[in-house]
PyMOL Python script that loads the backbone (N, CA, C, O; Angstrom):
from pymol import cmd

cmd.read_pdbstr("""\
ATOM      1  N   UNK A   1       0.840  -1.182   0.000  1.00  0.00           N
ATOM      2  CA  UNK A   1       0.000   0.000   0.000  1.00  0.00           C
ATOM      3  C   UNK A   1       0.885   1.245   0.000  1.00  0.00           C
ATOM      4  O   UNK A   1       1.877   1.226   0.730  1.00  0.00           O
ATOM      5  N   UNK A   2       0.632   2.322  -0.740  1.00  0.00           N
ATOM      6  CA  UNK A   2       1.509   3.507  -1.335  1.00  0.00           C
ATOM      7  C   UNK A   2       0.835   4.355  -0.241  1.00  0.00           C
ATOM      8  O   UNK A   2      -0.327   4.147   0.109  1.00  0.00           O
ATOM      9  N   UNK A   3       1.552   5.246   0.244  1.00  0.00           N
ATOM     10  CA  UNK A   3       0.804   6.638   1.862  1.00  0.00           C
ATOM     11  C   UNK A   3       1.518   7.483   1.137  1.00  0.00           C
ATOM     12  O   UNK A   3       2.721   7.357   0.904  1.00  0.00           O
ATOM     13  N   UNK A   4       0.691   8.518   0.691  1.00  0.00           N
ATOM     14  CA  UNK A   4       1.634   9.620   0.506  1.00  0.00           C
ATOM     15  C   UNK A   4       1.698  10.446   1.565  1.00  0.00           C
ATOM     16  O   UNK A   4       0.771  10.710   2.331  1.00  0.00           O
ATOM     17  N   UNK A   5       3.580  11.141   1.626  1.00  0.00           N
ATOM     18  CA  UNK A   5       3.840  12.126   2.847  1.00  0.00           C
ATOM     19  C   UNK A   5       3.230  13.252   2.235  1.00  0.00           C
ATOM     20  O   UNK A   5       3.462  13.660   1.097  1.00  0.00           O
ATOM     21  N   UNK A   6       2.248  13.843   3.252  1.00  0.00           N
ATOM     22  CA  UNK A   6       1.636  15.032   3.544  1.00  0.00           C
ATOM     23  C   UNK A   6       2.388  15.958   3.467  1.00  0.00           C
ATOM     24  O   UNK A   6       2.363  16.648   2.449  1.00  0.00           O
ATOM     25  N   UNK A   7       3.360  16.277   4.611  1.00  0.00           N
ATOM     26  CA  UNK A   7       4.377  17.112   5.025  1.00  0.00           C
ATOM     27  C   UNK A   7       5.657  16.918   4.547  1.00  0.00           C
ATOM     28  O   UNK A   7       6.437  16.190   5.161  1.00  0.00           O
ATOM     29  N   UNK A   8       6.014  17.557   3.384  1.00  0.00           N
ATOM     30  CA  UNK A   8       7.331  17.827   2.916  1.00  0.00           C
ATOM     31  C   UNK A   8       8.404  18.722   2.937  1.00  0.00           C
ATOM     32  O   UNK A   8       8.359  19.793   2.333  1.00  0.00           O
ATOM     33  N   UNK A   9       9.524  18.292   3.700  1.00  0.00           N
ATOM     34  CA  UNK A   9      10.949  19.323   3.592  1.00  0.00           C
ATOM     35  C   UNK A   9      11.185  19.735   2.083  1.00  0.00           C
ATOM     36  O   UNK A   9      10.991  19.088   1.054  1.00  0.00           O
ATOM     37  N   UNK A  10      11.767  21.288   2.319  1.00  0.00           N
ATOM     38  CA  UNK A  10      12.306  21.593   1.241  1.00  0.00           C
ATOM     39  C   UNK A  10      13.596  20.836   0.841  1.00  0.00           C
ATOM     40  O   UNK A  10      14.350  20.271   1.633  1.00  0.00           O
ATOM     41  N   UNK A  11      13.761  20.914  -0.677  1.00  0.00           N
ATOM     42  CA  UNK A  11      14.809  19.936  -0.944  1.00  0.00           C
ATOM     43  C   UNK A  11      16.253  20.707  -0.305  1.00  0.00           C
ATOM     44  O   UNK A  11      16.210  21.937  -0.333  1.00  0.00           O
ATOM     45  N   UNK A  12      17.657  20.007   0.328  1.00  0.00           N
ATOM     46  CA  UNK A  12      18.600  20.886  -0.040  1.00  0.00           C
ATOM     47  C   UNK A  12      19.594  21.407  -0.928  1.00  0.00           C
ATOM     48  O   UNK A  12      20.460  22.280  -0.869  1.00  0.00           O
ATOM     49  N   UNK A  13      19.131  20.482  -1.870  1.00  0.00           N
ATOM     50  CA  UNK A  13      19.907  21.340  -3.162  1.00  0.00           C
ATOM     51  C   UNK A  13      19.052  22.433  -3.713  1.00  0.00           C
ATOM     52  O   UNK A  13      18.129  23.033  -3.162  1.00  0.00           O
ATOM     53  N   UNK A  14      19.680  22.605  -5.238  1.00  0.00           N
ATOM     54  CA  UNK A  14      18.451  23.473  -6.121  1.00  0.00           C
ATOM     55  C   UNK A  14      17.436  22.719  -6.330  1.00  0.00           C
ATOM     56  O   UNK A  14      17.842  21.559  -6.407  1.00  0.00           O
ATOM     57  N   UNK A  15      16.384  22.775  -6.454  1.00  0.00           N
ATOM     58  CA  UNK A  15      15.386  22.097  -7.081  1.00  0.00           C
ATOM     59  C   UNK A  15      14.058  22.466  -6.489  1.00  0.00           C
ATOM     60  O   UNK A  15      13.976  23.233  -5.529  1.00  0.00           O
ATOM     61  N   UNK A  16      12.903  21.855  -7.132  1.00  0.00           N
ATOM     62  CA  UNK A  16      11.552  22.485  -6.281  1.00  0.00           C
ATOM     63  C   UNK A  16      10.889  21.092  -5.622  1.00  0.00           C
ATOM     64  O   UNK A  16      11.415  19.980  -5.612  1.00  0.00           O
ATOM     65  N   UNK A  17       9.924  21.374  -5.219  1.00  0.00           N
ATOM     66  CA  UNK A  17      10.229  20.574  -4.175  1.00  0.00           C
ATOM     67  C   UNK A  17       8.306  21.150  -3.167  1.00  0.00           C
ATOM     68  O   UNK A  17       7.924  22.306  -2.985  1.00  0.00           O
ATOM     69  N   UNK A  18       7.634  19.961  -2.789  1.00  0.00           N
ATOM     70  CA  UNK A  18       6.077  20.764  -2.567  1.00  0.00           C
ATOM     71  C   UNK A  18       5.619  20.181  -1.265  1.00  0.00           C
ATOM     72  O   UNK A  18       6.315  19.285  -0.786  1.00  0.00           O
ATOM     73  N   UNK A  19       4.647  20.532  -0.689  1.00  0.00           N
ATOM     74  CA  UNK A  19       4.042  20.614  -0.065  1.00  0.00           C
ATOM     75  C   UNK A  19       2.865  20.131   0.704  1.00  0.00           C
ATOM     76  O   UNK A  19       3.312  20.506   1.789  1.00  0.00           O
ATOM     77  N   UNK A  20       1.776  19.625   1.001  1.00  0.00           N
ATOM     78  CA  UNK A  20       0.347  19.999   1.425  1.00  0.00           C
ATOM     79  C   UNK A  20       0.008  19.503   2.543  1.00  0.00           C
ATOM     80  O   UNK A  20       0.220  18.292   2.609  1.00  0.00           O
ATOM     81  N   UNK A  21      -0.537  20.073   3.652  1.00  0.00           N
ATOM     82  CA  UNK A  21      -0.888  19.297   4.138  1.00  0.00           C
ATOM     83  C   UNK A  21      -2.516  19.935   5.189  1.00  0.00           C
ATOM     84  O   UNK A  21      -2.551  21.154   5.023  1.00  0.00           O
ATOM     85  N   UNK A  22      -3.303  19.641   5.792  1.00  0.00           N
ATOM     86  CA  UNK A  22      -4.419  19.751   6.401  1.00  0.00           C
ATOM     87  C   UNK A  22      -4.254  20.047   7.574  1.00  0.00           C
ATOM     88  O   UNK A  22      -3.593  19.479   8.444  1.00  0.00           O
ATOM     89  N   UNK A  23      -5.327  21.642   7.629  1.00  0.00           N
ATOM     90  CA  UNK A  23      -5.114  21.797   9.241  1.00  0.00           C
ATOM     91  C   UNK A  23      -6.155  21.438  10.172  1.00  0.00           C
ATOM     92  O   UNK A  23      -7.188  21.039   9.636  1.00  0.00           O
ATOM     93  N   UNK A  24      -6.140  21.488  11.689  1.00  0.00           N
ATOM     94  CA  UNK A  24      -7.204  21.018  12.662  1.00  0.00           C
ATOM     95  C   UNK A  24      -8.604  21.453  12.419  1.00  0.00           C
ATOM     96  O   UNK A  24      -9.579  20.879  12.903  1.00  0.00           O
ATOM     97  N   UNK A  25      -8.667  22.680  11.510  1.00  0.00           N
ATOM     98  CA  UNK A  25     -10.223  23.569  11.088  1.00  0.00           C
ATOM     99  C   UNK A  25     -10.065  22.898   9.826  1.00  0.00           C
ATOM    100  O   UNK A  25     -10.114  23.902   9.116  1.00  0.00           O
ATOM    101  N   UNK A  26      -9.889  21.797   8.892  1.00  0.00           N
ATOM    102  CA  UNK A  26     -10.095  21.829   7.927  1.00  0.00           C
ATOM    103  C   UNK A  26      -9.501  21.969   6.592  1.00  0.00           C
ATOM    104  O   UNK A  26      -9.612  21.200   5.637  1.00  0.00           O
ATOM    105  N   UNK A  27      -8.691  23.348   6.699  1.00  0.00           N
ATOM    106  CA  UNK A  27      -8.362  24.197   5.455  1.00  0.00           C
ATOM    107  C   UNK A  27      -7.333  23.243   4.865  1.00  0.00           C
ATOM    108  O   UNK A  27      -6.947  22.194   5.382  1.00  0.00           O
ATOM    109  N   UNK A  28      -6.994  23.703   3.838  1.00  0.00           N
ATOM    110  CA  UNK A  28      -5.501  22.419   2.879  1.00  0.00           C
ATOM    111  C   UNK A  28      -4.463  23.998   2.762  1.00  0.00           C
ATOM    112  O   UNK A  28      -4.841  25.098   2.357  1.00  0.00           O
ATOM    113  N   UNK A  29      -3.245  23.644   3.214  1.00  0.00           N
ATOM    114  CA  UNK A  29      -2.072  24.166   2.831  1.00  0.00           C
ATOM    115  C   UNK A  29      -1.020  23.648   1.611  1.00  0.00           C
ATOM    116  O   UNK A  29      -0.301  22.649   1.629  1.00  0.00           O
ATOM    117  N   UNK A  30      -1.164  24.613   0.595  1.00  0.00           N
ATOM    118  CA  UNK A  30      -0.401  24.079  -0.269  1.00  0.00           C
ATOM    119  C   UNK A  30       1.279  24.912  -0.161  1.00  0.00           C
ATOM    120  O   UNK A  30       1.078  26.060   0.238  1.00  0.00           O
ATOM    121  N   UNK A  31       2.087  24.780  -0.284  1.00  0.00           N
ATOM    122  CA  UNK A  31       3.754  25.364   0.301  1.00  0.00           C
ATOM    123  C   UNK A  31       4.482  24.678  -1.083  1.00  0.00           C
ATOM    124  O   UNK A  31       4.451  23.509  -1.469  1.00  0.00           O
ATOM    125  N   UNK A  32       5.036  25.672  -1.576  1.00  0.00           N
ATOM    126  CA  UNK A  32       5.910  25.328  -2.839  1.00  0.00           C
ATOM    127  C   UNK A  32       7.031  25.772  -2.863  1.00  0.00           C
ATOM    128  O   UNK A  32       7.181  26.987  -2.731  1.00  0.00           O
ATOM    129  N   UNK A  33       8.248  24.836  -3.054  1.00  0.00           N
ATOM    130  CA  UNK A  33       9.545  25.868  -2.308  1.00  0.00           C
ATOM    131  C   UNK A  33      10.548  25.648  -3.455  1.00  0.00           C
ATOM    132  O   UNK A  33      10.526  24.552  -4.016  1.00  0.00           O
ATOM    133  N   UNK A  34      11.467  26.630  -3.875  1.00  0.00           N
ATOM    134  CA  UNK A  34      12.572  26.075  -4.705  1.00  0.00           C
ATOM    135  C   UNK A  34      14.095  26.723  -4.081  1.00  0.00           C
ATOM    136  O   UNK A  34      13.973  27.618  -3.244  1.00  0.00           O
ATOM    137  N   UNK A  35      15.105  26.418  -4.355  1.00  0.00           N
ATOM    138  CA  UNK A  35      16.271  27.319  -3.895  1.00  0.00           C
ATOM    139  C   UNK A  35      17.036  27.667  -5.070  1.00  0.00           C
ATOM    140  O   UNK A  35      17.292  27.117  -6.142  1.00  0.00           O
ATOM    141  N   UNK A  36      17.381  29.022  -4.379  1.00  0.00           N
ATOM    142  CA  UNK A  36      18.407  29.335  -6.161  1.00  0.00           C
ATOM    143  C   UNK A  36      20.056  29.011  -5.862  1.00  0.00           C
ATOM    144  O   UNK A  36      20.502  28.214  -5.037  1.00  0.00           O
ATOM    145  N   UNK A  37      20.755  29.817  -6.722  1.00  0.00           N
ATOM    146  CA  UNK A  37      22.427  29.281  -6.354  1.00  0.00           C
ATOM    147  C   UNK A  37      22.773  29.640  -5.163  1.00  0.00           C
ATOM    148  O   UNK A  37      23.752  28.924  -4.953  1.00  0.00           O
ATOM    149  N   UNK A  38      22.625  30.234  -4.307  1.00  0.00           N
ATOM    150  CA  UNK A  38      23.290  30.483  -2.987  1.00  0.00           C
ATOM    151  C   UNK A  38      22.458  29.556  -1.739  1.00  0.00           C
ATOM    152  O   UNK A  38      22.942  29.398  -0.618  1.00  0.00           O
ATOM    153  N   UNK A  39      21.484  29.143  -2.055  1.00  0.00           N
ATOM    154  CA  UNK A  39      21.002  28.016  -1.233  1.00  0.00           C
ATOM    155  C   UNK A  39      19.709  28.598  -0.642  1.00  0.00           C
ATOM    156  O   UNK A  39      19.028  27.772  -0.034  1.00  0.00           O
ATOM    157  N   UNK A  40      19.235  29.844  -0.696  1.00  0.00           N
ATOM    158  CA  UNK A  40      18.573  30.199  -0.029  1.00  0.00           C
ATOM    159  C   UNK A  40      17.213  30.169  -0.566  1.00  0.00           C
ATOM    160  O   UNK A  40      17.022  30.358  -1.768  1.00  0.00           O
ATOM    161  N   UNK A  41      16.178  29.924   0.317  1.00  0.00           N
ATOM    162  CA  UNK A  41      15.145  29.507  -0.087  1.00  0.00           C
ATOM    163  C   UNK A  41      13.987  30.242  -0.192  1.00  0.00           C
ATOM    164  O   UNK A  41      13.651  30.919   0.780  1.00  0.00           O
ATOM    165  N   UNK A  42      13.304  30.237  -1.200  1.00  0.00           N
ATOM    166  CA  UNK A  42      11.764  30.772  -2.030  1.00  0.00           C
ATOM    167  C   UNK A  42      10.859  30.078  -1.948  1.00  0.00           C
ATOM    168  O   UNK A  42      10.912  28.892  -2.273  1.00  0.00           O
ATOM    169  N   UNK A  43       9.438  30.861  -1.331  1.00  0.00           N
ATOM    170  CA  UNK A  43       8.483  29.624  -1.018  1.00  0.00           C
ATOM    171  C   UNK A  43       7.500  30.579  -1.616  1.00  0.00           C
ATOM    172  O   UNK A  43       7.699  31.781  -1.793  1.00  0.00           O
ATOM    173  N   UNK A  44       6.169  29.753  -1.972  1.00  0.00           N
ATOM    174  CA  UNK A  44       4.813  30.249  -1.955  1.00  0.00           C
ATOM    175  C   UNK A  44       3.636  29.572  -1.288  1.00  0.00           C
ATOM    176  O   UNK A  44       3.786  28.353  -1.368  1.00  0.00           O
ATOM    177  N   UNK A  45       2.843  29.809  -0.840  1.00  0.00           N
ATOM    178  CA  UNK A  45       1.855  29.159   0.423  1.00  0.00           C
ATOM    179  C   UNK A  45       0.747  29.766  -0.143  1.00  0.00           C
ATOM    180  O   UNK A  45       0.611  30.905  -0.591  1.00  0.00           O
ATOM    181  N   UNK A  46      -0.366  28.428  -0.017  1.00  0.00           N
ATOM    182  CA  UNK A  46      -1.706  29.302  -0.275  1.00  0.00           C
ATOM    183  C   UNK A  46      -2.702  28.559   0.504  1.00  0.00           C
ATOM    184  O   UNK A  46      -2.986  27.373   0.340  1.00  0.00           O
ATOM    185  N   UNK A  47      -3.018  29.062   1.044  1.00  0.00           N
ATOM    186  CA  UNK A  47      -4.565  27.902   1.917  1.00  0.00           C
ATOM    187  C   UNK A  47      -5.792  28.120   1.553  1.00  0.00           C
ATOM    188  O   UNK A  47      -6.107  29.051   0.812  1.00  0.00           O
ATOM    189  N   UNK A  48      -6.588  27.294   2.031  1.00  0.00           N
ATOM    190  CA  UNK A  48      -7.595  26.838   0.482  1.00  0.00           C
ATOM    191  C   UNK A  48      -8.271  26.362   2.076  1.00  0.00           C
ATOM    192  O   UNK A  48      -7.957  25.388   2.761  1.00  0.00           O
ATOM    193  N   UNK A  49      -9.551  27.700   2.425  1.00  0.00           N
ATOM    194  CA  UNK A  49     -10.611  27.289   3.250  1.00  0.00           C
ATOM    195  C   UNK A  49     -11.374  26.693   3.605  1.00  0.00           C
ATOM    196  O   UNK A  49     -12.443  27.067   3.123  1.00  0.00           O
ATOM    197  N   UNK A  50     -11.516  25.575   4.488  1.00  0.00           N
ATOM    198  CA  UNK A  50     -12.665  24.491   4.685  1.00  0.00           C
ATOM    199  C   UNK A  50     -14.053  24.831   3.762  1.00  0.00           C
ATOM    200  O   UNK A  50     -14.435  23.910   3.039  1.00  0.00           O
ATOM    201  N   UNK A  51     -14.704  25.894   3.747  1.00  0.00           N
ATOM    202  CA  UNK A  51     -15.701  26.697   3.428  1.00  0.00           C
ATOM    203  C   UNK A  51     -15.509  26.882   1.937  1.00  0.00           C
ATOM    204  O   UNK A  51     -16.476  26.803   1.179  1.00  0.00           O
ATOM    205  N   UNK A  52     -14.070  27.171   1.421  1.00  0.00           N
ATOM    206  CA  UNK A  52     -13.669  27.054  -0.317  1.00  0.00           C
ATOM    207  C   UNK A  52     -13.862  25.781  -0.506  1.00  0.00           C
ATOM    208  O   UNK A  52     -14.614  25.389  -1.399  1.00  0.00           O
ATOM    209  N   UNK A  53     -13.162  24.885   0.370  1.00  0.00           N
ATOM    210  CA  UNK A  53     -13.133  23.707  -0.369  1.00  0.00           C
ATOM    211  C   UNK A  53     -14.733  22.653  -0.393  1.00  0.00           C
ATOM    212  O   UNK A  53     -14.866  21.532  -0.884  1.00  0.00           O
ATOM    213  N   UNK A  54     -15.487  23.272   0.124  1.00  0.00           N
ATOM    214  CA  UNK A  54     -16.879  22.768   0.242  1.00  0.00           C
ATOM    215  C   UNK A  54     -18.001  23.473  -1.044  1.00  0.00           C
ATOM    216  O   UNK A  54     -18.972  22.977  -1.616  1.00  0.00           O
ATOM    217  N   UNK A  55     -17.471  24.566  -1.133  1.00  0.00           N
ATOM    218  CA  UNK A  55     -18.588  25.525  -1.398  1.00  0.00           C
ATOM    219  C   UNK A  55     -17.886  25.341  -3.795  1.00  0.00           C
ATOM    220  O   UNK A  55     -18.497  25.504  -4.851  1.00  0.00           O
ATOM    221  N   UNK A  56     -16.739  25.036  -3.525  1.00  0.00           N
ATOM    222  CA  UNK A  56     -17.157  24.333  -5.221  1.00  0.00           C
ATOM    223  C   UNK A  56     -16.854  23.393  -5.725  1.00  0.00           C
ATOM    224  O   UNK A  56     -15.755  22.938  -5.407  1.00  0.00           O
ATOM    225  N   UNK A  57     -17.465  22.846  -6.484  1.00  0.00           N
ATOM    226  CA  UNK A  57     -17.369  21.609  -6.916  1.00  0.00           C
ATOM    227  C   UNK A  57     -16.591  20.868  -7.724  1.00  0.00           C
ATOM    228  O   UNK A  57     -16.303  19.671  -7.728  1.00  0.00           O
ATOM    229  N   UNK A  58     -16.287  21.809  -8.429  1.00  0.00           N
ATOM    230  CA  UNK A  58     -14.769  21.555  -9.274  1.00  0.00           C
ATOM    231  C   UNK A  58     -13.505  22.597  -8.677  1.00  0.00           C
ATOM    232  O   UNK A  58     -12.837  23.300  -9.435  1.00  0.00           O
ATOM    233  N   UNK A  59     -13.328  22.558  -7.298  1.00  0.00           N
ATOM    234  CA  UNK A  59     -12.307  22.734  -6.299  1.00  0.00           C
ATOM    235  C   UNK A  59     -11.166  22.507  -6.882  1.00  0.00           C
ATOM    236  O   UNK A  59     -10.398  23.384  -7.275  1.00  0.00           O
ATOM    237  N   UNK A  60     -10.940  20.898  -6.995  1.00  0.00           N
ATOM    238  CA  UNK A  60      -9.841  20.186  -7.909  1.00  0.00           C
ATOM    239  C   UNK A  60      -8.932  20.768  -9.246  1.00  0.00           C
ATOM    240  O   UNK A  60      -7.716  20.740  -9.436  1.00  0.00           O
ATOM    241  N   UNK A  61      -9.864  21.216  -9.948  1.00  0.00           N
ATOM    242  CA  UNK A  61      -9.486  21.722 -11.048  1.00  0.00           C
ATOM    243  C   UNK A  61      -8.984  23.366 -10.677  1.00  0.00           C
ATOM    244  O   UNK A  61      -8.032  23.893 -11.252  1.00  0.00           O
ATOM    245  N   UNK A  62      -9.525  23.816  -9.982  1.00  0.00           N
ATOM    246  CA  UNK A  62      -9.509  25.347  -9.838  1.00  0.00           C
ATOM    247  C   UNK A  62      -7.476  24.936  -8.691  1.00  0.00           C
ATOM    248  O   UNK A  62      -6.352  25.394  -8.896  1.00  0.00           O
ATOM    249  N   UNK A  63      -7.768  24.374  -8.096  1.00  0.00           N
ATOM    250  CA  UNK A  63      -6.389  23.985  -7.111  1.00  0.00           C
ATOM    251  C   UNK A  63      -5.423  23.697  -8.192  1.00  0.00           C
ATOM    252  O   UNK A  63      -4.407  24.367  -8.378  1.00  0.00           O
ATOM    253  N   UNK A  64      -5.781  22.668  -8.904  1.00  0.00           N
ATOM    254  CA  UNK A  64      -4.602  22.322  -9.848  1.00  0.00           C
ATOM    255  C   UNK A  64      -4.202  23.579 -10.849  1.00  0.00           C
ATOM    256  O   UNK A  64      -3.039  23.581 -11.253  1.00  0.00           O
ATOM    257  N   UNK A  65      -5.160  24.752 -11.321  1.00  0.00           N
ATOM    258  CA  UNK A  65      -4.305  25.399 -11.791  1.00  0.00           C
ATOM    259  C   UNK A  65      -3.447  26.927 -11.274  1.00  0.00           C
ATOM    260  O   UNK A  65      -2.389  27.492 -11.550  1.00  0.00           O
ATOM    261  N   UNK A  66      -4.600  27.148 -10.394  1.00  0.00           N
ATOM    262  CA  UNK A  66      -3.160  28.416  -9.400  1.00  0.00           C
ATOM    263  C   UNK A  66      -2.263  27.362  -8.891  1.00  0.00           C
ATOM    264  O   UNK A  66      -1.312  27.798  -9.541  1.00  0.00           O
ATOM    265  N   UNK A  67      -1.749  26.333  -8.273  1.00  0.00           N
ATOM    266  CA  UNK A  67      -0.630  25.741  -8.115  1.00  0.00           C
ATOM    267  C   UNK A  67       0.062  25.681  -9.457  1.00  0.00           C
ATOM    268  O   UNK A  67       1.034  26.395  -9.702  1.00  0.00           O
ATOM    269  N   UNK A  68      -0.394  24.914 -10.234  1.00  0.00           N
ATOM    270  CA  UNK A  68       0.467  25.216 -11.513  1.00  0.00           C
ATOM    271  C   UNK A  68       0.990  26.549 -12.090  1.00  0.00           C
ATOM    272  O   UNK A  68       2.079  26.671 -12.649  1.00  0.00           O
ATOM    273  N   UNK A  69       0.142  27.476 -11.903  1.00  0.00           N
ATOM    274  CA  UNK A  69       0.739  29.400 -12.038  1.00  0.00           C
ATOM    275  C   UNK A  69       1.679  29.530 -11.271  1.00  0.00           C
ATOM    276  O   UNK A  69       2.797  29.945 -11.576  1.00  0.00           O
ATOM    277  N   UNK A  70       1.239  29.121 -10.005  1.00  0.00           N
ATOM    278  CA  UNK A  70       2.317  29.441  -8.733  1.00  0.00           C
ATOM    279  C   UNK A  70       3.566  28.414  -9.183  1.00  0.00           C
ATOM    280  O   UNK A  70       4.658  28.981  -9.221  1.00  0.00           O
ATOM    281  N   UNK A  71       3.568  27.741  -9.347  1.00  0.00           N
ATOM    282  CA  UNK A  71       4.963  26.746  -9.471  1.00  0.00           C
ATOM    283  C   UNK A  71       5.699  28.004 -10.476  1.00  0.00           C
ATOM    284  O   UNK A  71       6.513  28.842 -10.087  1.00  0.00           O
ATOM    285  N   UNK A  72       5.151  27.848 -11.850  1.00  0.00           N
ATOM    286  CA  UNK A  72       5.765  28.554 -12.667  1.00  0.00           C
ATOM    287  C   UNK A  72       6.376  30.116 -12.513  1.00  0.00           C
ATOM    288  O   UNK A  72       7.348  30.610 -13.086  1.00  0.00           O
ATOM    289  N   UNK A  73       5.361  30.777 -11.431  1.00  0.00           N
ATOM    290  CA  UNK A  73       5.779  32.236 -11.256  1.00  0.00           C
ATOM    291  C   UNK A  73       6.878  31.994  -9.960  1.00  0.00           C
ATOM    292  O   UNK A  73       7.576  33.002  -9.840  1.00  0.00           O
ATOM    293  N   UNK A  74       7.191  31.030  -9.050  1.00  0.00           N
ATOM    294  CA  UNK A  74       8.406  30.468  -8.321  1.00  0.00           C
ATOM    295  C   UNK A  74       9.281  30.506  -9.426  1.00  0.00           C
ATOM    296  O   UNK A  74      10.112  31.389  -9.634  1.00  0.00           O
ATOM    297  N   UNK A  75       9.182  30.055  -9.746  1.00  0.00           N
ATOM    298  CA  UNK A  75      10.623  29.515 -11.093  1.00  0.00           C
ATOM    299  C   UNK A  75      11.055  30.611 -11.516  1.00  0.00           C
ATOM    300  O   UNK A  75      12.169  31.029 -11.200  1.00  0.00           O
ATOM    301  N   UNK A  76      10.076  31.375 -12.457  1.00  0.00           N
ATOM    302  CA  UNK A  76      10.427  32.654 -12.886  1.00  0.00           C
ATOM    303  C   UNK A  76      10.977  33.714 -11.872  1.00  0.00           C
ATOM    304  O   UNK A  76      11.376  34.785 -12.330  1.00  0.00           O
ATOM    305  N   UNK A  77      11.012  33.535 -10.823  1.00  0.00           N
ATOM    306  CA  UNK A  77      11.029  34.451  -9.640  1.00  0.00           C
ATOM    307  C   UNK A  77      12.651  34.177  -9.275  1.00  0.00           C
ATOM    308  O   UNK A  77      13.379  35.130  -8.999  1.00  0.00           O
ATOM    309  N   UNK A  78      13.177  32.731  -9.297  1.00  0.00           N
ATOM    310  CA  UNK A  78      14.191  32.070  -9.105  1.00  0.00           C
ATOM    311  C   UNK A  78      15.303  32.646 -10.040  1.00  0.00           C
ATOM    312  O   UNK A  78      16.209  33.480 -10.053  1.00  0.00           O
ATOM    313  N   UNK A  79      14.675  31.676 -10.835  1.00  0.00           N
ATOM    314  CA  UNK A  79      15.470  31.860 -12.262  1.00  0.00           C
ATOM    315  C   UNK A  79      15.683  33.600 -12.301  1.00  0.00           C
ATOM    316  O   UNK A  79      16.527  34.001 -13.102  1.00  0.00           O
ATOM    317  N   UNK A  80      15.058  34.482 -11.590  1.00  0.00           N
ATOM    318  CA  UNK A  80      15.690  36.188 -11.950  1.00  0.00           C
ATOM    319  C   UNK A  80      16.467  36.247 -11.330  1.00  0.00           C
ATOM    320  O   UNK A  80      17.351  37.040 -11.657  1.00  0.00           O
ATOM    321  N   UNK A  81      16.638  35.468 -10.067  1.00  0.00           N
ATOM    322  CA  UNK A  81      17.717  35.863  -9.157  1.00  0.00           C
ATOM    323  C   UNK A  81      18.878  34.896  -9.462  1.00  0.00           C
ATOM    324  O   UNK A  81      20.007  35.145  -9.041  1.00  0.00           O
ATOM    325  N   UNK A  82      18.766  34.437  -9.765  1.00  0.00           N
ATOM    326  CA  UNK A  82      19.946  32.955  -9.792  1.00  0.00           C
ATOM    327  C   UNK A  82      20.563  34.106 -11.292  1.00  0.00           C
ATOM    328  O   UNK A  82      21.774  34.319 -11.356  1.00  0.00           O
ATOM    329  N   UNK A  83      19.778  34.633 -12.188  1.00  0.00           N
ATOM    330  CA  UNK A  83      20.473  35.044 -13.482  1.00  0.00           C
ATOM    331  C   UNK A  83      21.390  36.588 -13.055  1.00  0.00           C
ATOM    332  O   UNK A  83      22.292  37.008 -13.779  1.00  0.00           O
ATOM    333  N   UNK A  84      20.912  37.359 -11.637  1.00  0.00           N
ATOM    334  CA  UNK A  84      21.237  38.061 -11.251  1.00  0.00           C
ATOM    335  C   UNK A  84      22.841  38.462 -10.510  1.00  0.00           C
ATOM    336  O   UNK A  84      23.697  39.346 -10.554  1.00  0.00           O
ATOM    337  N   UNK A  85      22.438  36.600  -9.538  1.00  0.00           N
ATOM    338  CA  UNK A  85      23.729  36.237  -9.416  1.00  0.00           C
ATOM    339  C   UNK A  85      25.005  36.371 -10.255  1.00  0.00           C
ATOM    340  O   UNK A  85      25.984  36.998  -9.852  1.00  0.00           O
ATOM    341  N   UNK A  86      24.939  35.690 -11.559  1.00  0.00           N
ATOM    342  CA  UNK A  86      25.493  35.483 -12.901  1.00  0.00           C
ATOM    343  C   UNK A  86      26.074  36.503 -13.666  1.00  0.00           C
ATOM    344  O   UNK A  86      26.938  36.398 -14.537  1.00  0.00           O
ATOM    345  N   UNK A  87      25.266  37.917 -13.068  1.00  0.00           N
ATOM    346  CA  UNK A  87      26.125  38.284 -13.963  1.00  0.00           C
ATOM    347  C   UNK A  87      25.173  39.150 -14.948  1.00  0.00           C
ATOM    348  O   UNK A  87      25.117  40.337 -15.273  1.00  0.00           O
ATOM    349  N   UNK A  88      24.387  37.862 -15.294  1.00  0.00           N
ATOM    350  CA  UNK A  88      23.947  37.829 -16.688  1.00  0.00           C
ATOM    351  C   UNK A  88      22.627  39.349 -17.211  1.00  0.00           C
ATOM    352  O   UNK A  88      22.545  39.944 -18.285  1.00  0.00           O
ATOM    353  N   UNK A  89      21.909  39.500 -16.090  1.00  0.00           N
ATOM    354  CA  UNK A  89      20.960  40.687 -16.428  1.00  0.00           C
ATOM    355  C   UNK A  89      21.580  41.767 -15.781  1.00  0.00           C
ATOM    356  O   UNK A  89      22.470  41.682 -14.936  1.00  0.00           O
ATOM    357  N   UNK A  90      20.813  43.278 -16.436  1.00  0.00           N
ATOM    358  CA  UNK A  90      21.522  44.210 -16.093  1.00  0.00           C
ATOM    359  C   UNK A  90      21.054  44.641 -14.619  1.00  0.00           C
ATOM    360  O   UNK A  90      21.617  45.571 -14.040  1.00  0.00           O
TER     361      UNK A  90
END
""", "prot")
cmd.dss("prot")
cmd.show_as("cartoon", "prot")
cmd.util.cbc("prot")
cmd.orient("prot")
C-alpha cells in the first residue's frame, strides 16, 4: 500500500520541491519551495478554506491550476535571481 507524505521538507539542493498538508479547522495548505544558487530559499503558500473547499465543486481543477501558475511564477522568480547572481541581467 503507497501513503503519501503530507508534510514535505524543502529539498537541499536546487530544485523544487512541494508541499500539502491539512489543518485542525479543515483548510488544505499548499507550500511550494525552490532554492536558487546560494542556497537560499523561495516559497509560496496558499490555503484553500474548509468553506472554499466545500462551497465548489470543481475545487480540484480550480487547485490544480493556481498551483500550476504558482509553481511557474516560483521559477520565474528564481530563475531572476539565480540570473542576477550570474552576472547575466543588467
Amino acid at each position: 500500500m503507497m501513503r503519501h507524505q503530507l508534510q514535505r521538507q524543502p529539498k537541499k539542493t536546487a530544485g523544487f520541491s512541494w508541499g500539502r498538508f491539512v489543518a485542525p479547522d479543515g483548510s488544505v495548505i499548499y507550500r511550494l519551495f525552490r532554492r536558487d544558487q546560494r542556497g537560499a530559499l523561495h516559497y509560496f503558500m496558499r490555503v484553500y478554506t474548509a468553506e472554499e473547499l466545500n462551497a465548489d465543486p470543481r475545487i480540484r481543477v480550480r487547485i490544480a491550476h493556481e498551483i500550476h501558475r504558482a509553481r511557474h511564477a516560483l521559477r520565474d522568480q528564481v530563475d531572476d535571481v539565480d540570473l542576477a547572481l550570474m552576472g547575466v541581467t543588467q
